[in-house]
PDB file of N, CA, C and O in Angstrom:
ATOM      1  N   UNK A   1      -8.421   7.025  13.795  1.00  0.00           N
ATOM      2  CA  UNK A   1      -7.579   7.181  12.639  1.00  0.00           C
ATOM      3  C   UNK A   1      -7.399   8.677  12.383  1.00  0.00           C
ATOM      4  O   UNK A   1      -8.358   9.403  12.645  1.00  0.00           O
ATOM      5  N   UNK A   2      -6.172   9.271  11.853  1.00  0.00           N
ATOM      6  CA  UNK A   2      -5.748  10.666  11.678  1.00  0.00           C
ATOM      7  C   UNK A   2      -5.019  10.469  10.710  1.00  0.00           C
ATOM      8  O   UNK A   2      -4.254   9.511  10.588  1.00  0.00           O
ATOM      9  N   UNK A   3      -5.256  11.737   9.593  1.00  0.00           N
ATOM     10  CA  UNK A   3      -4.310  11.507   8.392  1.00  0.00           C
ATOM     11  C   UNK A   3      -4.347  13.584   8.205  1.00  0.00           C
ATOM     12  O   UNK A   3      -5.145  14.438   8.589  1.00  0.00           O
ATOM     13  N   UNK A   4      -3.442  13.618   7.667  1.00  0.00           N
ATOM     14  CA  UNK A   4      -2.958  14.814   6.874  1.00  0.00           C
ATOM     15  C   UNK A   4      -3.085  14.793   4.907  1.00  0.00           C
ATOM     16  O   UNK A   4      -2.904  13.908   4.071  1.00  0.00           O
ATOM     17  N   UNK A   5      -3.404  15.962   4.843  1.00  0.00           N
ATOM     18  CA  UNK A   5      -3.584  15.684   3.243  1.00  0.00           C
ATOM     19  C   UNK A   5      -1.947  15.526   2.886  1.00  0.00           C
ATOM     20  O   UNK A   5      -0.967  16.048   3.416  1.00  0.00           O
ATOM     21  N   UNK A   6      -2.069  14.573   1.751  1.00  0.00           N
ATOM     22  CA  UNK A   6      -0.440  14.010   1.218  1.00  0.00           C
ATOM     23  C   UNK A   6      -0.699  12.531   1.359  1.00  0.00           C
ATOM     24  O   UNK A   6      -0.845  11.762   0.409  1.00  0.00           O
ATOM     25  N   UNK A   7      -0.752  12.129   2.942  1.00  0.00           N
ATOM     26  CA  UNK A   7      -0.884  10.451   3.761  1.00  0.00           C
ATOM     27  C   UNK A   7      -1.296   9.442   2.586  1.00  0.00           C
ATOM     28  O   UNK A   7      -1.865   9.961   1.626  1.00  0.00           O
ATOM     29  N   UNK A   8      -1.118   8.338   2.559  1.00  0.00           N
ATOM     30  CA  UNK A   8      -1.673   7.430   2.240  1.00  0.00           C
ATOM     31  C   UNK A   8      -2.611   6.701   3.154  1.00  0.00           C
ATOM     32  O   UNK A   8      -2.556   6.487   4.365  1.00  0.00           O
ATOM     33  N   UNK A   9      -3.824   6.256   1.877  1.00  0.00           N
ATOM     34  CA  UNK A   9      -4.594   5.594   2.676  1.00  0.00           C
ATOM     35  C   UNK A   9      -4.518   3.920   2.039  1.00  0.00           C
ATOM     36  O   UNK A   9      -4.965   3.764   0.903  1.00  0.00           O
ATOM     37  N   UNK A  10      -3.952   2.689   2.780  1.00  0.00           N
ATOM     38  CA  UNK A  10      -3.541   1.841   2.185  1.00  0.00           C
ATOM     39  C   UNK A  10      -4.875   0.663   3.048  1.00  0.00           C
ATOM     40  O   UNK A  10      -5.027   0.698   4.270  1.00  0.00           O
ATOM     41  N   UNK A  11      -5.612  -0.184   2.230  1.00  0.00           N
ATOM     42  CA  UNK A  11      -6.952  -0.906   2.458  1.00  0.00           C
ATOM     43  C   UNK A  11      -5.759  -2.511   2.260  1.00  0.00           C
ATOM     44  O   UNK A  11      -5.174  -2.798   1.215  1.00  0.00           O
ATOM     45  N   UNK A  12      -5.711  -3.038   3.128  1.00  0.00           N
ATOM     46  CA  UNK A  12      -5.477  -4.328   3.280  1.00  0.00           C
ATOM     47  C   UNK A  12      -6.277  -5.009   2.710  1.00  0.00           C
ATOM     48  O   UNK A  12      -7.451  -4.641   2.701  1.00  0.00           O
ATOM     49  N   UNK A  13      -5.889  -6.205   2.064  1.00  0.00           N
ATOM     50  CA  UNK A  13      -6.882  -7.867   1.155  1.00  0.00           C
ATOM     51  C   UNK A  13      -6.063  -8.764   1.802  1.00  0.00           C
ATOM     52  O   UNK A  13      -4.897  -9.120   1.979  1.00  0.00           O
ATOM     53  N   UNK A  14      -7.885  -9.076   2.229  1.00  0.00           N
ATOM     54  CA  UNK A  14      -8.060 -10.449   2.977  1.00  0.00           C
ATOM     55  C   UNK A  14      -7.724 -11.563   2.114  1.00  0.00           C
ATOM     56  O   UNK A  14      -8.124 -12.578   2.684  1.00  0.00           O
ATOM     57  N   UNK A  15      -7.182 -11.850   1.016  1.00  0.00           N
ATOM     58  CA  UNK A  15      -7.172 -12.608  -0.027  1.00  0.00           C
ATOM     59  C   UNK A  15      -6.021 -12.348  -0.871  1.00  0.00           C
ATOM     60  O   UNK A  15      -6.010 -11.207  -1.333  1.00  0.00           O
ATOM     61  N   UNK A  16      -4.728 -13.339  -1.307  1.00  0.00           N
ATOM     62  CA  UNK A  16      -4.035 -13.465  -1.800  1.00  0.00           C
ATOM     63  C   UNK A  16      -3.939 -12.923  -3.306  1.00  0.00           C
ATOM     64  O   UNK A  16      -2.993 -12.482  -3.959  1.00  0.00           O
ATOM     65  N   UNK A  17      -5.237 -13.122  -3.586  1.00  0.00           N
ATOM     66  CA  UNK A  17      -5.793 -13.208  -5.128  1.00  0.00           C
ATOM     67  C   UNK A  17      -5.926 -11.705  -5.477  1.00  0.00           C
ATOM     68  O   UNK A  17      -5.941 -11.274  -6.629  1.00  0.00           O
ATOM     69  N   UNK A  18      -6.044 -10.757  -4.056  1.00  0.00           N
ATOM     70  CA  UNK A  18      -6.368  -9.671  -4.826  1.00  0.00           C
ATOM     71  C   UNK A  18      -5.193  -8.311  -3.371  1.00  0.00           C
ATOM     72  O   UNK A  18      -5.058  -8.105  -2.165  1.00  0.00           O
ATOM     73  N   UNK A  19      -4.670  -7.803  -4.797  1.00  0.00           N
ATOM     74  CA  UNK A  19      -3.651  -7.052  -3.970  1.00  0.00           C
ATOM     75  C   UNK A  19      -4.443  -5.753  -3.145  1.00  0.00           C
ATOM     76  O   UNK A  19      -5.621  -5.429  -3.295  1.00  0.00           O
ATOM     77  N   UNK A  20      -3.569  -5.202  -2.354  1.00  0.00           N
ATOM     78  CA  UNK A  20      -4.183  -4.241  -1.549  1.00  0.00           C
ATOM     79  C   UNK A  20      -4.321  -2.746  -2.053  1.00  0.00           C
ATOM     80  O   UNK A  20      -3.533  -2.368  -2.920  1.00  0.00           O
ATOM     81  N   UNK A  21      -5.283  -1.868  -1.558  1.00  0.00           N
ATOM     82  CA  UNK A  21      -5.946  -1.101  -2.922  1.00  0.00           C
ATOM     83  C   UNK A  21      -4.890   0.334  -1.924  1.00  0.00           C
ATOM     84  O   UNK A  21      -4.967   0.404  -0.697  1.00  0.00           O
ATOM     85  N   UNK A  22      -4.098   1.209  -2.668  1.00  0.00           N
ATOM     86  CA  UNK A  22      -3.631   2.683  -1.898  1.00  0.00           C
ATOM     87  C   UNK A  22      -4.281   3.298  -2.891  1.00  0.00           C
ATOM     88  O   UNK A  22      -4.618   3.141  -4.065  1.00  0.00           O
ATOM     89  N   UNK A  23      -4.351   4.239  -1.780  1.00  0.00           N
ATOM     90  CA  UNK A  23      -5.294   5.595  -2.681  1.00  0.00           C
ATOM     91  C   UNK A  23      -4.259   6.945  -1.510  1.00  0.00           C
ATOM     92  O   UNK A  23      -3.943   6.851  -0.324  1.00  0.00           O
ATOM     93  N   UNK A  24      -4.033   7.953  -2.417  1.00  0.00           N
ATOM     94  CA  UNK A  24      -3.220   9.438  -1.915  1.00  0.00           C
ATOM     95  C   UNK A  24      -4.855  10.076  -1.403  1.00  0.00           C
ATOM     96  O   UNK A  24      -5.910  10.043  -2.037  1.00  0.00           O
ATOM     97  N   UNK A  25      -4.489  10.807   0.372  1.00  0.00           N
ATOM     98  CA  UNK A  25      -5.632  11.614   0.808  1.00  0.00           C
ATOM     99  C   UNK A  25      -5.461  12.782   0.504  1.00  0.00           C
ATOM    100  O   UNK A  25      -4.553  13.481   0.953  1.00  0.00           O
ATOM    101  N   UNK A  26      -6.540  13.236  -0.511  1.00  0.00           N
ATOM    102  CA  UNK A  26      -6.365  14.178  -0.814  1.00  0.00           C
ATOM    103  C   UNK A  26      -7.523  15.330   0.047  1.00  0.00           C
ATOM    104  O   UNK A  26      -7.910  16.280  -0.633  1.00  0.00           O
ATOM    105  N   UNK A  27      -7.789  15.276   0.789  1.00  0.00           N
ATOM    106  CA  UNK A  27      -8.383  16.215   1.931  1.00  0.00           C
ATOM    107  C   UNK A  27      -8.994  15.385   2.777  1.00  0.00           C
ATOM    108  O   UNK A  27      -9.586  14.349   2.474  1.00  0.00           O
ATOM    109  N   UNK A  28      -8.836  15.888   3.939  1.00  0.00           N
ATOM    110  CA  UNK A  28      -9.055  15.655   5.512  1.00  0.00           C
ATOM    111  C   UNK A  28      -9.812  16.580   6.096  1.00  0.00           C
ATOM    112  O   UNK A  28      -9.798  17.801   5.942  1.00  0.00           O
ATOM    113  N   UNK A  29     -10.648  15.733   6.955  1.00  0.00           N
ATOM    114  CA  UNK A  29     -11.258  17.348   8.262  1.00  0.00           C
ATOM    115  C   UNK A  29     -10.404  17.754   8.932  1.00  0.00           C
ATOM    116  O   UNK A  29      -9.300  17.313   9.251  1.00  0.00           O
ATOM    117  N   UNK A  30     -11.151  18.968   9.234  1.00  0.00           N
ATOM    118  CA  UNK A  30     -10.150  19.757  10.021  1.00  0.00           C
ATOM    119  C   UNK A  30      -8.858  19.647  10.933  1.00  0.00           C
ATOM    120  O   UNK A  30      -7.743  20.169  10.928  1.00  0.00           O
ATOM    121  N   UNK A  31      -9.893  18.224  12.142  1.00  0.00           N
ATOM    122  CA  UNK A  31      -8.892  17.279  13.038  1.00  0.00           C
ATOM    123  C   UNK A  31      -8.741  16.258  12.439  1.00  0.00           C
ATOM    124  O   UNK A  31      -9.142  15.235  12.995  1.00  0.00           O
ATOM    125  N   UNK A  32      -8.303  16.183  11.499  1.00  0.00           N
ATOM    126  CA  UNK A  32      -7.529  14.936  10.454  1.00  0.00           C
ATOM    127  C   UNK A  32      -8.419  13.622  10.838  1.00  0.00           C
ATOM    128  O   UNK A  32      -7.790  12.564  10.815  1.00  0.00           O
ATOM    129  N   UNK A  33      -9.785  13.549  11.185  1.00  0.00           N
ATOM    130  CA  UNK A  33     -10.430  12.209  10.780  1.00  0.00           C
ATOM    131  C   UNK A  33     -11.379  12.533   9.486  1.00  0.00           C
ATOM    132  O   UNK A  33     -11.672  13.420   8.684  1.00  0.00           O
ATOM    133  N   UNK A  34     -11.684  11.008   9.905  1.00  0.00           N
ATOM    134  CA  UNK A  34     -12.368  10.733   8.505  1.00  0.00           C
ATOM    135  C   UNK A  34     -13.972  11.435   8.123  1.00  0.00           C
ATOM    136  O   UNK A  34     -14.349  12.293   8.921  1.00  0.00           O
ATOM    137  N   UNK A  35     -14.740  11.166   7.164  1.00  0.00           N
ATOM    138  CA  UNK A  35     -13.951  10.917   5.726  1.00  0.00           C
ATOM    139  C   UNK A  35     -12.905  11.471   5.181  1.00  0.00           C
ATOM    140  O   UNK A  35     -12.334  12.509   5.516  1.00  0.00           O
ATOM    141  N   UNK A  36     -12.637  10.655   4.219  1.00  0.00           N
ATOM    142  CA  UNK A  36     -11.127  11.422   3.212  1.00  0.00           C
ATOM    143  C   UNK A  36     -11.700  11.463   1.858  1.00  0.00           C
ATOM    144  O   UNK A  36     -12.453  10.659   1.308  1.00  0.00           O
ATOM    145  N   UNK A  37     -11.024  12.926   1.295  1.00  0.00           N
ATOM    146  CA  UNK A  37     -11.198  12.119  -0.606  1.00  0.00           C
ATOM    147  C   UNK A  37      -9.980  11.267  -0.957  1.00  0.00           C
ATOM    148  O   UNK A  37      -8.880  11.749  -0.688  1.00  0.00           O
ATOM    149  N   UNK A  38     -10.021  10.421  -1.356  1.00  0.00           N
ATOM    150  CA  UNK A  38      -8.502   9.849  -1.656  1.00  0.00           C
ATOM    151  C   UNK A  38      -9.138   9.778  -3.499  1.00  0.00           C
ATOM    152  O   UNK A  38     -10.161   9.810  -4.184  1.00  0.00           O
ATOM    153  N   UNK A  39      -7.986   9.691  -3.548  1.00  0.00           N
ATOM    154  CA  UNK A  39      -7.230   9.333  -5.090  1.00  0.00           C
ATOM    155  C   UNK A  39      -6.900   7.936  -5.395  1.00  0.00           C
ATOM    156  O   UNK A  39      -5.821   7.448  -5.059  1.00  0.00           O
ATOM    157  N   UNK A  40      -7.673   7.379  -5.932  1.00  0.00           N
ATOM    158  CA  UNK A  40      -7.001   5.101  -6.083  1.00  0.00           C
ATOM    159  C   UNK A  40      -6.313   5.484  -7.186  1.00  0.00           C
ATOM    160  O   UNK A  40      -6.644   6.023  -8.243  1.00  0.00           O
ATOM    161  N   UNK A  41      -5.247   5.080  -6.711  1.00  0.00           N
ATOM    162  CA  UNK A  41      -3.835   4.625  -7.696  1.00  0.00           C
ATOM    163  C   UNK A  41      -4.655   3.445  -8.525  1.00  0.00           C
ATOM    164  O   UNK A  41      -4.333   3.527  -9.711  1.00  0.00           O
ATOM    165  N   UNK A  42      -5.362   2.648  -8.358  1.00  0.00           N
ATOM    166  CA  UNK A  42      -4.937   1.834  -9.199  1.00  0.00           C
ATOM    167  C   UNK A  42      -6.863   2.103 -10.063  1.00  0.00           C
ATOM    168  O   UNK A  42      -7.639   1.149  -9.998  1.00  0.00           O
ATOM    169  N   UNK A  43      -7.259   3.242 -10.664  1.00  0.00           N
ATOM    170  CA  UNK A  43      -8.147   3.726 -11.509  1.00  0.00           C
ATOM    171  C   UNK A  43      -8.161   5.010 -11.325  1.00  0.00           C
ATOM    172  O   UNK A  43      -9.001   5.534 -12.057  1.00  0.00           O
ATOM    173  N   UNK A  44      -7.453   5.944 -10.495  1.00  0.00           N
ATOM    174  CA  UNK A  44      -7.206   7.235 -10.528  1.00  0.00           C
ATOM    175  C   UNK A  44      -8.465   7.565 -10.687  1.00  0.00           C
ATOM    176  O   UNK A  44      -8.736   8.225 -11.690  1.00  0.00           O
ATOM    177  N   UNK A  45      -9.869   7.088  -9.478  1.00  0.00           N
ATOM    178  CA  UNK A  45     -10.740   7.593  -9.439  1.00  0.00           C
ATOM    179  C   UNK A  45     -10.791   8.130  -7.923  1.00  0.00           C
ATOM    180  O   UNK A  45     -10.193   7.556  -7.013  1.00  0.00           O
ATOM    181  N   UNK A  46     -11.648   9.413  -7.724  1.00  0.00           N
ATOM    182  CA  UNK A  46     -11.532  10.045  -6.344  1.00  0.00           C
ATOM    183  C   UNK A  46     -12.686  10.098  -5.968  1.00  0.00           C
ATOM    184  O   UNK A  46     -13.668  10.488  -6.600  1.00  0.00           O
ATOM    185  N   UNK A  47     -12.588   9.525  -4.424  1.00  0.00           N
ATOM    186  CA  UNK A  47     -13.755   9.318  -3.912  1.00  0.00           C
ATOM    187  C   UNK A  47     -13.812   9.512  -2.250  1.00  0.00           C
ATOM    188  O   UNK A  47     -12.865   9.144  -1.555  1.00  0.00           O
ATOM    189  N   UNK A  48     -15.191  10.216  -1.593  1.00  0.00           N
ATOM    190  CA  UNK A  48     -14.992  10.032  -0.275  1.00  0.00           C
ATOM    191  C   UNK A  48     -15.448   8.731   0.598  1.00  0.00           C
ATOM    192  O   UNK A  48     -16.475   8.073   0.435  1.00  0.00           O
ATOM    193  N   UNK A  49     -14.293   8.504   1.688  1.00  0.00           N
ATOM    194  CA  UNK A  49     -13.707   7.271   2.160  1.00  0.00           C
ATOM    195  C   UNK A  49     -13.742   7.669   3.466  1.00  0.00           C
ATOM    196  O   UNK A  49     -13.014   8.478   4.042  1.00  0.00           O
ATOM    197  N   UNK A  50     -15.037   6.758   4.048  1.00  0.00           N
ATOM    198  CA  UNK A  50     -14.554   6.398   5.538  1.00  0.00           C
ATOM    199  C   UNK A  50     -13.967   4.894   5.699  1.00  0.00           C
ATOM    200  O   UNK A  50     -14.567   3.969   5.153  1.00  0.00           O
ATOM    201  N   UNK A  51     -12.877   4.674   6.398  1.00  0.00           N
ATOM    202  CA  UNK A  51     -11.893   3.255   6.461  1.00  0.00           C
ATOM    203  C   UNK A  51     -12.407   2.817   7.670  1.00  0.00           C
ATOM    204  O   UNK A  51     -12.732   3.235   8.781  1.00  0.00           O
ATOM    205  N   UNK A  52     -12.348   1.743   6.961  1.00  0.00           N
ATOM    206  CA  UNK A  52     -13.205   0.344   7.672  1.00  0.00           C
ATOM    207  C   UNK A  52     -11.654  -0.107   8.710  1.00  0.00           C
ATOM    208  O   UNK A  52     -10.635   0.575   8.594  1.00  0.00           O
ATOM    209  N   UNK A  53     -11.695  -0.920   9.355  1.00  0.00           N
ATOM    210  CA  UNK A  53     -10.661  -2.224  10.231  1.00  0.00           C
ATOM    211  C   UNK A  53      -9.845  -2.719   9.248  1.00  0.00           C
ATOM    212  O   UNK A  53      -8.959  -3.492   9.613  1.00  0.00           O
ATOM    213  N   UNK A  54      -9.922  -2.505   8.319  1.00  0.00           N
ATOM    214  CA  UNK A  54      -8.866  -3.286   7.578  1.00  0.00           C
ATOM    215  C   UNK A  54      -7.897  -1.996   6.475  1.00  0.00           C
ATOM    216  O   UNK A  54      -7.319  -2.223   5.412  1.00  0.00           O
ATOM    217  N   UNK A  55      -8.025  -0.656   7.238  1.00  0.00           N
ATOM    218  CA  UNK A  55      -7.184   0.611   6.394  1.00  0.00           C
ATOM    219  C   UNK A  55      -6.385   1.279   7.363  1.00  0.00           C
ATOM    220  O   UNK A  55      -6.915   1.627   8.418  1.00  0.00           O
ATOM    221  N   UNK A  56      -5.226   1.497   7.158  1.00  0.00           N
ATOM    222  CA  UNK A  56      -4.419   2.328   7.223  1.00  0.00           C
ATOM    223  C   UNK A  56      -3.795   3.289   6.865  1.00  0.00           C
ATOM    224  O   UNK A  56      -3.690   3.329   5.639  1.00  0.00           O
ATOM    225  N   UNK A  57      -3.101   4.475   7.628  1.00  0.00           N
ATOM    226  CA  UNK A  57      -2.737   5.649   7.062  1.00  0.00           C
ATOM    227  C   UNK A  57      -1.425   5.791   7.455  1.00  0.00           C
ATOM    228  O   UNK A  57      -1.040   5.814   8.624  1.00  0.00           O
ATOM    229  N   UNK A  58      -0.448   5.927   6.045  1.00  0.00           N
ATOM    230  CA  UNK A  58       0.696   6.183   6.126  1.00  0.00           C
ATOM    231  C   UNK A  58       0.813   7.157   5.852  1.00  0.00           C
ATOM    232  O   UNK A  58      -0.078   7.744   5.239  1.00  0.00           O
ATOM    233  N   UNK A  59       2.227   7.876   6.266  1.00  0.00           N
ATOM    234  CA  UNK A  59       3.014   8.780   5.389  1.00  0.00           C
ATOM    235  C   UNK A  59       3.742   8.475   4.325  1.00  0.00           C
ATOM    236  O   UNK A  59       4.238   7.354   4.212  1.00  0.00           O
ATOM    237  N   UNK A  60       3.931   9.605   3.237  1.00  0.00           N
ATOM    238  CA  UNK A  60       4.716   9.205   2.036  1.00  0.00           C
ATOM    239  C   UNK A  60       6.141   8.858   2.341  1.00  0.00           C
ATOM    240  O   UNK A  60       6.944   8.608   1.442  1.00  0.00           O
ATOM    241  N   UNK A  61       6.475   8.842   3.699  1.00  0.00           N
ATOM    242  CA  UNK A  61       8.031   8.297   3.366  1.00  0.00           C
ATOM    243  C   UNK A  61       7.907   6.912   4.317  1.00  0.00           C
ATOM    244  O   UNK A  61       8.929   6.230   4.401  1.00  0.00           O
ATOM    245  N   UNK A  62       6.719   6.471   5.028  1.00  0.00           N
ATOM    246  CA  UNK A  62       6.684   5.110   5.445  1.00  0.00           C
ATOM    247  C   UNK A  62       6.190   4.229   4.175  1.00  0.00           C
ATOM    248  O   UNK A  62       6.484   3.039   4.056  1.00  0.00           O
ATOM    249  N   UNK A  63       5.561   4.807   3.426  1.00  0.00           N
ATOM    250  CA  UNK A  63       4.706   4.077   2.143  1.00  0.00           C
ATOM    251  C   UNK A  63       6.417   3.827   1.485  1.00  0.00           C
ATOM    252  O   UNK A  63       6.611   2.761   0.900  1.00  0.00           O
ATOM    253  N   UNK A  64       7.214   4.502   1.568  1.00  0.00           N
ATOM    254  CA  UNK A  64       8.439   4.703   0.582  1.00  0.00           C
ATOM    255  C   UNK A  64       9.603   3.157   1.096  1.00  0.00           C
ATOM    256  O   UNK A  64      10.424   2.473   0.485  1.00  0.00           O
ATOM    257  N   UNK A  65       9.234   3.172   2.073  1.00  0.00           N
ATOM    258  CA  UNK A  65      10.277   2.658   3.212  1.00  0.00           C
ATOM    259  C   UNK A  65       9.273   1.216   2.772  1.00  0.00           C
ATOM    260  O   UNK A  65       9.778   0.659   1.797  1.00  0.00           O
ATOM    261  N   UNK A  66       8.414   0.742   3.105  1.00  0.00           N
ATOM    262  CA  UNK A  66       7.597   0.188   3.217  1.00  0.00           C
ATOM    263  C   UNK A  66       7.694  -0.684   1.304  1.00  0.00           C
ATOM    264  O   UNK A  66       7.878  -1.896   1.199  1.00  0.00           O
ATOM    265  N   UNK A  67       7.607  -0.205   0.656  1.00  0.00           N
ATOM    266  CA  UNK A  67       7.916  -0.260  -0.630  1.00  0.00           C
ATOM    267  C   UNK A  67       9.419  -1.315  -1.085  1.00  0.00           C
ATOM    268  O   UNK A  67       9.637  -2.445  -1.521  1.00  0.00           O
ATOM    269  N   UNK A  68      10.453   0.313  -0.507  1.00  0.00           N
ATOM    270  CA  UNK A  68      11.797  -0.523  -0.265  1.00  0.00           C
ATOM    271  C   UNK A  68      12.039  -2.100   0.115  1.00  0.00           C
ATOM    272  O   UNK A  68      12.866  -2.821  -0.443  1.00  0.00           O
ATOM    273  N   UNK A  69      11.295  -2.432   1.006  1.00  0.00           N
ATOM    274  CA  UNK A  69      11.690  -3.413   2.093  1.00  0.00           C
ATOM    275  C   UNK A  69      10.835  -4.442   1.191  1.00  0.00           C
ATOM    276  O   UNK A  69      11.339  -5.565   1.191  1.00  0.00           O
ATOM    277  N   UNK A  70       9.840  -4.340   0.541  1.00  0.00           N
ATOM    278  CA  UNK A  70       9.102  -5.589  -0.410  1.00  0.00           C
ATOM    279  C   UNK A  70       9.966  -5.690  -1.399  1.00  0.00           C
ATOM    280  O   UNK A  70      10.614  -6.734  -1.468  1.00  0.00           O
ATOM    281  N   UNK A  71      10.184  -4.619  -2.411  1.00  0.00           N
ATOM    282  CA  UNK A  71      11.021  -5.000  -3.504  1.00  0.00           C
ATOM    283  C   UNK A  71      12.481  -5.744  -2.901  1.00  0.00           C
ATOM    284  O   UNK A  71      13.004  -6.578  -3.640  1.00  0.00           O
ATOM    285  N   UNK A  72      13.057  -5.480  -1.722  1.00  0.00           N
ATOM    286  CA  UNK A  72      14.287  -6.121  -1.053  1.00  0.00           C
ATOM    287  C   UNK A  72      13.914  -7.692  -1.087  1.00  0.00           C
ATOM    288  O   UNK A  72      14.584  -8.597  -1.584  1.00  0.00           O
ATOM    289  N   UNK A  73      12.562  -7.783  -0.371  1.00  0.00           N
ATOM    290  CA  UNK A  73      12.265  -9.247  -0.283  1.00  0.00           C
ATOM    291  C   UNK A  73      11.654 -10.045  -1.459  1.00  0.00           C
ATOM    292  O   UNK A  73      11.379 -11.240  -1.347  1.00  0.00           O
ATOM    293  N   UNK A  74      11.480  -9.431  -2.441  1.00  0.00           N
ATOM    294  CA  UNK A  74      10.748 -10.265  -3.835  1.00  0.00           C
ATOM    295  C   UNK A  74      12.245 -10.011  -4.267  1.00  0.00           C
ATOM    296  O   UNK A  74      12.745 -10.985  -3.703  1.00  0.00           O
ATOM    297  N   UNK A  75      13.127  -9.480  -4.776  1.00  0.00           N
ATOM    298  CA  UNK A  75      14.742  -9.794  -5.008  1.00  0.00           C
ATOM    299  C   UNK A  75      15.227 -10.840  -4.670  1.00  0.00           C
ATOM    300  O   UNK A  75      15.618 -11.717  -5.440  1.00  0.00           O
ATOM    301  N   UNK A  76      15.261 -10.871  -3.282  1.00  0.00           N
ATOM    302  CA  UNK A  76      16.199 -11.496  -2.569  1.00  0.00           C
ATOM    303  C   UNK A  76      15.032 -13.307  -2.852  1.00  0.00           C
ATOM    304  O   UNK A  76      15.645 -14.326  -3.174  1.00  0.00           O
ATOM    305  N   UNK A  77      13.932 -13.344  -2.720  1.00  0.00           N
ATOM    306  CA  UNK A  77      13.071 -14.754  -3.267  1.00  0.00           C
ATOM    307  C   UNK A  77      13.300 -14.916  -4.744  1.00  0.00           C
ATOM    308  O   UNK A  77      13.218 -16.087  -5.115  1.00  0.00           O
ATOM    309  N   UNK A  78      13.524 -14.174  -5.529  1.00  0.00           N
ATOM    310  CA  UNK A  78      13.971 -14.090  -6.842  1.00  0.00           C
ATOM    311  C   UNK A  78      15.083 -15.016  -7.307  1.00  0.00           C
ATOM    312  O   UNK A  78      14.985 -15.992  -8.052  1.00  0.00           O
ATOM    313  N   UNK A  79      16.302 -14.446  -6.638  1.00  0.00           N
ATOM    314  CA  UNK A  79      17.417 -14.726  -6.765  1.00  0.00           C
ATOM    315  C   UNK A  79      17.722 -16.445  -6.301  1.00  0.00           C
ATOM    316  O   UNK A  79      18.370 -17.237  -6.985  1.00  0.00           O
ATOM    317  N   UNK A  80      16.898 -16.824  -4.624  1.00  0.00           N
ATOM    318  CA  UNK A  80      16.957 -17.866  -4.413  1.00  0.00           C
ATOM    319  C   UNK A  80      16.459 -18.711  -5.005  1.00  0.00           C
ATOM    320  O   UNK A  80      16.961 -19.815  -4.799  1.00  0.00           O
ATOM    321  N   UNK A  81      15.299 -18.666  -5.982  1.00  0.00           N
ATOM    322  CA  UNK A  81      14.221 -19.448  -6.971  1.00  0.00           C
ATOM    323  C   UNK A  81      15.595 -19.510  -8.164  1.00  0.00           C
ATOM    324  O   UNK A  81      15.994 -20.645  -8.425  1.00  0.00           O
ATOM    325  N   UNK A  82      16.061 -18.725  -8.631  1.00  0.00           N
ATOM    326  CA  UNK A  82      17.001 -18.945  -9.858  1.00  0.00           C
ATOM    327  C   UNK A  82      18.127 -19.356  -9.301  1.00  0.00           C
ATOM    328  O   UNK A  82      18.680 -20.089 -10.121  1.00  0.00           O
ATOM    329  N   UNK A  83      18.928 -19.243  -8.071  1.00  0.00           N
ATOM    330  CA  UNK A  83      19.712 -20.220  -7.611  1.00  0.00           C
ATOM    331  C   UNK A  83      19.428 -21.722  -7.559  1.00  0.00           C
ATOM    332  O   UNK A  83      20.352 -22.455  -7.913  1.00  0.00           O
ATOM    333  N   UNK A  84      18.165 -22.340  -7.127  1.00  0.00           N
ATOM    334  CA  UNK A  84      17.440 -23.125  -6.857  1.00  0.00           C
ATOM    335  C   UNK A  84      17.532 -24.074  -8.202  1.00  0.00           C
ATOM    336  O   UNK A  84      18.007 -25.208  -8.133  1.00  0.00           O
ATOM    337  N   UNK A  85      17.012 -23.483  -9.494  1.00  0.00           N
ATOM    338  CA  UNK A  85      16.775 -23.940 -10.466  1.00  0.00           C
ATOM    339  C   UNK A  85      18.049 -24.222 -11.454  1.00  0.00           C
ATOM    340  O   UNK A  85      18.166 -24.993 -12.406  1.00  0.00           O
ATOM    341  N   UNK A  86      18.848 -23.407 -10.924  1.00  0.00           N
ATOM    342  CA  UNK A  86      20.145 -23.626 -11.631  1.00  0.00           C
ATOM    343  C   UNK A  86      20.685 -24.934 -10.917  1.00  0.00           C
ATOM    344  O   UNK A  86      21.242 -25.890 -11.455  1.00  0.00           O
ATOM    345  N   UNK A  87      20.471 -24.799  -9.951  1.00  0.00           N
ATOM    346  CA  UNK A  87      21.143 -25.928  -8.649  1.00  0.00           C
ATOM    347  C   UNK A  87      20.386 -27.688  -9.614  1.00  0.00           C
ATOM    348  O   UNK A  87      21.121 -28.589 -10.018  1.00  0.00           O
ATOM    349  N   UNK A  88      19.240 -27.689  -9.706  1.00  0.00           N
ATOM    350  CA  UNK A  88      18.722 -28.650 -10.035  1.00  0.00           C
ATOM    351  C   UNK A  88      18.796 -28.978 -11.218  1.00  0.00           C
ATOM    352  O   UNK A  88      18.174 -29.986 -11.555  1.00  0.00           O
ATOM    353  N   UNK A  89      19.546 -28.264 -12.184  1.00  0.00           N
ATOM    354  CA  UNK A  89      19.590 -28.516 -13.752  1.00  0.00           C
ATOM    355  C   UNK A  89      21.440 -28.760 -13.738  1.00  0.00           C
ATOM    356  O   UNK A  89      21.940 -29.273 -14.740  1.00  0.00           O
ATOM    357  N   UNK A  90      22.057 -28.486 -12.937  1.00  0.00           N
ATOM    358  CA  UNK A  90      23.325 -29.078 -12.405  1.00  0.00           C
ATOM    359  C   UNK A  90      23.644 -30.392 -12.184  1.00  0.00           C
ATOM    360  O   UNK A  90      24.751 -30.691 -11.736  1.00  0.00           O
TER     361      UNK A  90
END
């Protein structure tokens, strides 16, 4: 694994129930392995992180892209669920 400070470090869940944790790397060794300090978005607590088999490291414009393409597909399931429901109250 190799990351640059900026990268995201994004931890995959094995479990539906619980979403997947990104944290921003905020420093790297020298040759960009691990540990990292990252930053968790979701308690904006910083901590050093060696990633297990189930983490990945993006860049901020694949995290961006990556983003795009979910909100495209929760829209687009959106729209068919309220088509759906309109269809059946018809």
């Amino acid at each position: 694994m190799h990351a640059t400070e900026g990268d995201w470090l994004i931890v995959k869940s094995a479990s539906d129930s619980r979403p997947e944790r990104r944290g921003l790397i905020r420093t790297v060794q020298d040759d960009g392995r691990p540990p990292y300090v990252v930053r968790w978005t979701d308690n904006d607590h910083e901590a050093l992180v060696f990633p297990g088999p189930d983490a990945v490291v993006v860049s901020a414009a694949e995290l961006k892209e990556h983003d795009r393409v979910r909100d495209e597909r929760t829209a687009r399931f959106q729209a068919e669920m309220l088509a759906h429901h309109h269809d059946q109250k018809a």
